[in-house]
N, CA, C and O atoms as a GROMACS GRO file, in nm:
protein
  344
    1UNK      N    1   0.364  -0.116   1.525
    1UNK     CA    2   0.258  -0.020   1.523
    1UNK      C    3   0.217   0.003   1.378
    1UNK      O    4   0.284   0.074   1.304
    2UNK      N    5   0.112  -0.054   1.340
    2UNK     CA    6   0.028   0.042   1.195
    2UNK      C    7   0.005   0.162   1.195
    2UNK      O    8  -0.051   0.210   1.294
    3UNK      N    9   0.039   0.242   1.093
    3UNK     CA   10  -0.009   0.327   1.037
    3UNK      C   11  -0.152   0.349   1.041
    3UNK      O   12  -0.208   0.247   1.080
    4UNK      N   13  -0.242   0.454   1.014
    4UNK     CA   14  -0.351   0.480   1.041
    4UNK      C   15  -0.419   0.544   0.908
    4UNK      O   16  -0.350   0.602   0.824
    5UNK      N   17  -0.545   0.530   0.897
    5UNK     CA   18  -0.640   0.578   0.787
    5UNK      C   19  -0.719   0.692   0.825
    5UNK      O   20  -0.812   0.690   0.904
    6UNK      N   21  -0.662   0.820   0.744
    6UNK     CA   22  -0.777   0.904   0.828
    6UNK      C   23  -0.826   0.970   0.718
    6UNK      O   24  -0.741   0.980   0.630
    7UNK      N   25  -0.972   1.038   0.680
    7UNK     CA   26  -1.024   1.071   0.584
    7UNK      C   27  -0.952   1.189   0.557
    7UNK      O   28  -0.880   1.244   0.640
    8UNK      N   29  -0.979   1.244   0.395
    8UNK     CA   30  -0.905   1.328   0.383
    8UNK      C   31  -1.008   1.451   0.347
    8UNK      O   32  -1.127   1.420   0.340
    9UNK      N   33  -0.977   1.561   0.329
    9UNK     CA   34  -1.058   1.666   0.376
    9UNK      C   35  -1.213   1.641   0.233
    9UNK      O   36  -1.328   1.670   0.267
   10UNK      N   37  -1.184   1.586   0.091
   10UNK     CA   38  -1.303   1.561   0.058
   10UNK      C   39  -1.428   1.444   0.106
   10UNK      O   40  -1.548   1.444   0.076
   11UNK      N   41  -1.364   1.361   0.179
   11UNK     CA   42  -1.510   1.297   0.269
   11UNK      C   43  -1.439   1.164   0.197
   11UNK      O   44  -1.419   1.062   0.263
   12UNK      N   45  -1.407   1.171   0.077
   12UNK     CA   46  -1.414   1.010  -0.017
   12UNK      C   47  -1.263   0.952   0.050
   12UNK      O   48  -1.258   0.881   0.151
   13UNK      N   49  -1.163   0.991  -0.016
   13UNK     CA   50  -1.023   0.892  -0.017
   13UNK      C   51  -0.987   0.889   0.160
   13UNK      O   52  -1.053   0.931   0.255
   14UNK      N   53  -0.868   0.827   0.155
   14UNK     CA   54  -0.838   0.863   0.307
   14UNK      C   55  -0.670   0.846   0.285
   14UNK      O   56  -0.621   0.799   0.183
   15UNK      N   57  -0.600   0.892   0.393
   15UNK     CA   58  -0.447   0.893   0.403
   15UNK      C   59  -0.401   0.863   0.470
   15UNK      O   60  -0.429   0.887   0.587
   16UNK      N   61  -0.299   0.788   0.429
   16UNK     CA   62  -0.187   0.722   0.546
   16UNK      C   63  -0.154   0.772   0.661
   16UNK      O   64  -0.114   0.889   0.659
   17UNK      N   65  -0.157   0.722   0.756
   17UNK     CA   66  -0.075   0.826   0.868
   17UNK      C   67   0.006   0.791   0.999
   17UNK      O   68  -0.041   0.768   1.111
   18UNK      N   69   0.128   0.791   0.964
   18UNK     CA   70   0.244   0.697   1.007
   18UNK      C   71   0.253   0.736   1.194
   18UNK      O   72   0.274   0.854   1.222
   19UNK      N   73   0.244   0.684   1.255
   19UNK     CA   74   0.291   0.737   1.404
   19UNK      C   75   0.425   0.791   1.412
   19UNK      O   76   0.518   0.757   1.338
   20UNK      N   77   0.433   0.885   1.514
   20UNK     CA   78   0.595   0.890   1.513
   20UNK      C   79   0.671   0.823   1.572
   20UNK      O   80   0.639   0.755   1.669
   21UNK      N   81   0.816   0.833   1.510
   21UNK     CA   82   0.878   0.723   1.564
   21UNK      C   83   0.956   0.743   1.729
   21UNK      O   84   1.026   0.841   1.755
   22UNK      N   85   0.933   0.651   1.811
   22UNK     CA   86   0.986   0.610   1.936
   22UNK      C   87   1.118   0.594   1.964
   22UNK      O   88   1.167   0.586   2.077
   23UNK      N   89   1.196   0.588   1.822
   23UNK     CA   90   1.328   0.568   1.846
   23UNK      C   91   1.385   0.621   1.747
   23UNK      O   92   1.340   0.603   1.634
   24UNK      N   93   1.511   0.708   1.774
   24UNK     CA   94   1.570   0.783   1.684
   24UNK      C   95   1.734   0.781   1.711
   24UNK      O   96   1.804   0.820   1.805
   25UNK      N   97   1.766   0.703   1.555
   25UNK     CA   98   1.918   0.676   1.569
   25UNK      C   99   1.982   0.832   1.546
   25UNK      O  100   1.951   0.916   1.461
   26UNK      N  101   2.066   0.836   1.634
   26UNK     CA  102   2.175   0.950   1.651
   26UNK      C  103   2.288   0.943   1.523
   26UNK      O  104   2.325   1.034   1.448
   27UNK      N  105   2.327   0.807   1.527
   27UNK     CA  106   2.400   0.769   1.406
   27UNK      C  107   2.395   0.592   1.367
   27UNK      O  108   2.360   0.494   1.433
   28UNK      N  109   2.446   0.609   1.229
   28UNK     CA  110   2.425   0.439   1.213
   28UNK      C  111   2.558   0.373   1.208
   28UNK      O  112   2.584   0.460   1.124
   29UNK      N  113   2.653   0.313   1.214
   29UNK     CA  114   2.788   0.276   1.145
   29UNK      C  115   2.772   0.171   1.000
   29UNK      O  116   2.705   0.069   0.995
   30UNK      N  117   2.835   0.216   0.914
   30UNK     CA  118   2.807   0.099   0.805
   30UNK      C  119   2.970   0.086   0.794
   30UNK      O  120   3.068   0.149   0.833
   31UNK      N  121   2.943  -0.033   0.716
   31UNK     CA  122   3.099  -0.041   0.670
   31UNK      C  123   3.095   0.021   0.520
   31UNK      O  124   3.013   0.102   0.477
   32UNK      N  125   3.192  -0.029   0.460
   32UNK     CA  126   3.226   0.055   0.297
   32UNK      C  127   3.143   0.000   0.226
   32UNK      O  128   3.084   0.056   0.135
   33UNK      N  129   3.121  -0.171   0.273
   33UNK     CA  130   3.050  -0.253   0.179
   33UNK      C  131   2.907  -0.233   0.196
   33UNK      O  132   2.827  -0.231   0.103
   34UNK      N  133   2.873  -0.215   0.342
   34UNK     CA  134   2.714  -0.159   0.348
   34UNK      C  135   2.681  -0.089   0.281
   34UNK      O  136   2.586  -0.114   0.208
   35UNK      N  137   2.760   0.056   0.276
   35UNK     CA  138   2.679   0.159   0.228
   35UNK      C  139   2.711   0.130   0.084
   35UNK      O  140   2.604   0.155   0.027
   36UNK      N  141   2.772   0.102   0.019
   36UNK     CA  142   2.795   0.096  -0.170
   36UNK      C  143   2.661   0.013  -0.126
   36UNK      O  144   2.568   0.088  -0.155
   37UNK      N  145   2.619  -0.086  -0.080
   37UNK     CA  146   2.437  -0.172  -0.102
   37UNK      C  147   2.369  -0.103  -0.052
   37UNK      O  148   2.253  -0.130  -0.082
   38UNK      N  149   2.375  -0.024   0.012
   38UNK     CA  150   2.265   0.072   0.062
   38UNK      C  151   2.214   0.187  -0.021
   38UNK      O  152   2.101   0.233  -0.036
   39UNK      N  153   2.359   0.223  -0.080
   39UNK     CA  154   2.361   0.368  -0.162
   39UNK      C  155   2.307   0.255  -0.315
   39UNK      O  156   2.210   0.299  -0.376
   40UNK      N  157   2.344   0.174  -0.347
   40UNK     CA  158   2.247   0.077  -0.500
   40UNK      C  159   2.108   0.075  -0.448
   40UNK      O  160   2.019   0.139  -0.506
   41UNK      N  161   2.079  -0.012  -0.321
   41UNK     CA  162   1.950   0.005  -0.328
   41UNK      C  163   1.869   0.147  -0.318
   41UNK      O  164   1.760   0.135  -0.374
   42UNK      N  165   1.879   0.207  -0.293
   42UNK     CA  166   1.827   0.371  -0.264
   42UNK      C  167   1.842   0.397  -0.449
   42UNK      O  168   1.759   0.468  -0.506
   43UNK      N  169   1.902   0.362  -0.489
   43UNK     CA  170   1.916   0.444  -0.670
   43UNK      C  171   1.824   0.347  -0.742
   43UNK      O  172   1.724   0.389  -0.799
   44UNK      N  173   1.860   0.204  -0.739
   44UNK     CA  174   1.756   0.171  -0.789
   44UNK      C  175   1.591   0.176  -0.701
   44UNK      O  176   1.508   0.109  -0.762
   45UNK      N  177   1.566   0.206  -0.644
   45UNK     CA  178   1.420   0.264  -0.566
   45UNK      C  179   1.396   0.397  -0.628
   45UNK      O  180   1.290   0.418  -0.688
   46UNK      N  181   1.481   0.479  -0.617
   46UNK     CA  182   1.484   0.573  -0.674
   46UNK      C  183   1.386   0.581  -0.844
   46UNK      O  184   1.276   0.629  -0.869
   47UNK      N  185   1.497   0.504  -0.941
   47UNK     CA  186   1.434   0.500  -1.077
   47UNK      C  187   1.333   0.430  -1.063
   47UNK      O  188   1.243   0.481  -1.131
   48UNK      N  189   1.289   0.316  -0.998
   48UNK     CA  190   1.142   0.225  -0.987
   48UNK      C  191   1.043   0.334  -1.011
   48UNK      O  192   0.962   0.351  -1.103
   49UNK      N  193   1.082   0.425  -0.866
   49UNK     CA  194   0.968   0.538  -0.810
   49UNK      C  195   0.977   0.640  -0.962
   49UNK      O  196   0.864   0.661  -1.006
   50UNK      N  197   1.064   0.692  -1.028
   50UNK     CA  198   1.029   0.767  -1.134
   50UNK      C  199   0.972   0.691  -1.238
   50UNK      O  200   0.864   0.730  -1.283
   51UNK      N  201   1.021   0.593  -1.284
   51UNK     CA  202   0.892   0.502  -1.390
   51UNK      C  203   0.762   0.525  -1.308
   51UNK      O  204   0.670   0.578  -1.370
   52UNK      N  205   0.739   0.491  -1.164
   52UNK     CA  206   0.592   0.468  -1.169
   52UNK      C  207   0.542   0.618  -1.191
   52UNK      O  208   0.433   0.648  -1.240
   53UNK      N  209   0.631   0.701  -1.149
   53UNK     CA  210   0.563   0.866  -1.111
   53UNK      C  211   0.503   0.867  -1.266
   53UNK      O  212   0.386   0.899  -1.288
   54UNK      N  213   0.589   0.832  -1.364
   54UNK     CA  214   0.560   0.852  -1.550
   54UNK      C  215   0.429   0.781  -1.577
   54UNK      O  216   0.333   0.821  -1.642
   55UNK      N  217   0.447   0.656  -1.508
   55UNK     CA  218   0.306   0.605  -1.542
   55UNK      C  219   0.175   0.600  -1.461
   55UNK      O  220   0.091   0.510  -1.458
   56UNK      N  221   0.177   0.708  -1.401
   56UNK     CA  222   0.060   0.684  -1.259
   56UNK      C  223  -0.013   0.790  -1.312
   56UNK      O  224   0.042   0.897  -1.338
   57UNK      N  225  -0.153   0.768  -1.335
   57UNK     CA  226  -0.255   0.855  -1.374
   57UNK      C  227  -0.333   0.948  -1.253
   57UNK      O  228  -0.356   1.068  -1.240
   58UNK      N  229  -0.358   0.831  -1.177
   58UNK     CA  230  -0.424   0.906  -1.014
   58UNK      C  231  -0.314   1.051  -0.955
   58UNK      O  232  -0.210   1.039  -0.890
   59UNK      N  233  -0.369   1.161  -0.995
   59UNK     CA  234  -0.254   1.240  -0.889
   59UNK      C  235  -0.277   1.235  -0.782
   59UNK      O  236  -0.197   1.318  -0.740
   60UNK      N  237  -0.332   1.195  -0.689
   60UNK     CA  238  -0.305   1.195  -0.565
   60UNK      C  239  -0.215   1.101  -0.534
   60UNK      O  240  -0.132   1.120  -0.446
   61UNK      N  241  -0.226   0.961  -0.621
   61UNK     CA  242  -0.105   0.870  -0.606
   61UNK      C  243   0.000   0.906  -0.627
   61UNK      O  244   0.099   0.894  -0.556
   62UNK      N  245  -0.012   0.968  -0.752
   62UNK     CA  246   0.130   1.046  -0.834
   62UNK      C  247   0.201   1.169  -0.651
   62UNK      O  248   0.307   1.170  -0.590
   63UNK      N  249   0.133   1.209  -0.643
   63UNK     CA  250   0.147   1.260  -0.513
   63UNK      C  251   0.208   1.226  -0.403
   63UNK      O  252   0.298   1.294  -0.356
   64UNK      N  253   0.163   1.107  -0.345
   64UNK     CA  254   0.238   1.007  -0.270
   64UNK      C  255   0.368   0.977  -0.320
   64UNK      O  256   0.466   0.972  -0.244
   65UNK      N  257   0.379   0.946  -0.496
   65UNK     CA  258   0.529   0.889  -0.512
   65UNK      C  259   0.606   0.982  -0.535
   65UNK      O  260   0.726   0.954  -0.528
   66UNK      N  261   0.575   1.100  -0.564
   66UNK     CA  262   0.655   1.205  -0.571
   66UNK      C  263   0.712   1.222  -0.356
   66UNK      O  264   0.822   1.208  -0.301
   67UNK      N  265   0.626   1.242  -0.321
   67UNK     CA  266   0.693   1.240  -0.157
   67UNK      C  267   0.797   1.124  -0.147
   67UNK      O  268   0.918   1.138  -0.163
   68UNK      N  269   0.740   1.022  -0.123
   68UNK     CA  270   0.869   0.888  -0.119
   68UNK      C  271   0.987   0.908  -0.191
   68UNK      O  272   1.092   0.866  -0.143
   69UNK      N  273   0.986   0.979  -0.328
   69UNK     CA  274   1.097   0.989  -0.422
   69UNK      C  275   1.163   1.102  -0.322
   69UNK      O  276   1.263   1.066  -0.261
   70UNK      N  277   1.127   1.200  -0.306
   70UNK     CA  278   1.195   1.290  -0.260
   70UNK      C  279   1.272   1.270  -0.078
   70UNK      O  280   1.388   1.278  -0.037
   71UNK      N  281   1.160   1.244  -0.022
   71UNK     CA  282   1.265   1.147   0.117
   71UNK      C  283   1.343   1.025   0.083
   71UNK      O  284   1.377   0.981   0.193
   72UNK      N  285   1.395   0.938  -0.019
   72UNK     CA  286   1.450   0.898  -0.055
   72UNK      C  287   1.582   0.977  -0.130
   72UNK      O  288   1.697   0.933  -0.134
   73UNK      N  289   1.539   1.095  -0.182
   73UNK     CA  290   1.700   1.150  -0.214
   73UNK      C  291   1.719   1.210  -0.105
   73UNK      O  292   1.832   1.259  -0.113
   74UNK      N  293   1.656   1.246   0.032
   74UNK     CA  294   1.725   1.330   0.080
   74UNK      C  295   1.797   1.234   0.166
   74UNK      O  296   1.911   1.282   0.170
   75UNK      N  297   1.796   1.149   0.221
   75UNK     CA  298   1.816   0.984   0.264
   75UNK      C  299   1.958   0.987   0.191
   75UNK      O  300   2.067   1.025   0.236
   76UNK      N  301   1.937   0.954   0.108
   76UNK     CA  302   2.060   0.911  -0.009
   76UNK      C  303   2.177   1.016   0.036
   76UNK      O  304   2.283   0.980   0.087
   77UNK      N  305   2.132   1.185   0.001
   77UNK     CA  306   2.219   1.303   0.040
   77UNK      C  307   2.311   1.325   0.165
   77UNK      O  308   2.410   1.394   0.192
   78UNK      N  309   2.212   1.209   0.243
   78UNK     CA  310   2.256   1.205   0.402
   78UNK      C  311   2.370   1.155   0.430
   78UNK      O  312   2.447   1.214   0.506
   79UNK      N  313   2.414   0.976   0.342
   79UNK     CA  314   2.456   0.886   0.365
   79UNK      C  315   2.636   0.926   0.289
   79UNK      O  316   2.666   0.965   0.176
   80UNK      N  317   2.713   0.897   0.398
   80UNK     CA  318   2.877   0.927   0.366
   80UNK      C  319   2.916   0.879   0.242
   80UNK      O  320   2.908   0.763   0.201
   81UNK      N  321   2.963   0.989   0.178
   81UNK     CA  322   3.005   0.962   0.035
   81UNK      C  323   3.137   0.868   0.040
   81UNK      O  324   3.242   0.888   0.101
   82UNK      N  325   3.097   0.752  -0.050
   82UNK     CA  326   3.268   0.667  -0.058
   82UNK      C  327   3.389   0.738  -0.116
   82UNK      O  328   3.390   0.810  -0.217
   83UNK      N  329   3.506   0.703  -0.027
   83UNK     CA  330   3.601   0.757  -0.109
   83UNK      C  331   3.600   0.669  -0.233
   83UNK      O  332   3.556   0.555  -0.215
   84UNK      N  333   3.654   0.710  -0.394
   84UNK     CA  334   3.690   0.627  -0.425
   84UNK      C  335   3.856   0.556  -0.445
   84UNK      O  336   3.970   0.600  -0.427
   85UNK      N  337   3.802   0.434  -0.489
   85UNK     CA  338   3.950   0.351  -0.487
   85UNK      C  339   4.050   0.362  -0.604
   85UNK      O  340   4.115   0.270  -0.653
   86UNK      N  341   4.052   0.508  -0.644
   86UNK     CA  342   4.151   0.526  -0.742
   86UNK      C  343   4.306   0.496  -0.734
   86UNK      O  344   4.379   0.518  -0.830
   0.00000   0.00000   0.00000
């Protein structure tokens, strides 16, 4: 399913607009090794998204990456902290 374009209240730009989702995991299982690659990729996405937030002039874009950054930490907050292997 695509996402959708719908104008935004000044007449010009328009905005994303995701359907909701049909399926909703209750829980996921990872192993130890998943999530240490899951929890890297999420950090580095993370800093990508703050370089671009530094260099993005458009605020409405700046806008958008500020949202993604932020459901991305809360994502991250979600995911079982490793013990570590001290």
């Amino acid at each position: 399913m695509q996402p959708e374009l719908t104008p935004s209240a000044d007449g010009e730009s328009a905005e994303c607009v995701h359907p909701p989702l049909l399926v909703l995991f209750n829980q996921v299982e990872l192993s130890n090794e998943e999530q240490e690659i899951l929890s890297q990729v999420l950090q580095r996405a993370l800093a990508a998204l703050e370089l671009e937030i530094l260099h993005t002039d458009h605020a409405e874009f700046r806008g958008l990456l500020k949202h993604r950054r932020d459901v991305l930490r809360q994502l991250s907050t979600r995911l079982p902290q490793l013990e570590s292997a001290a």
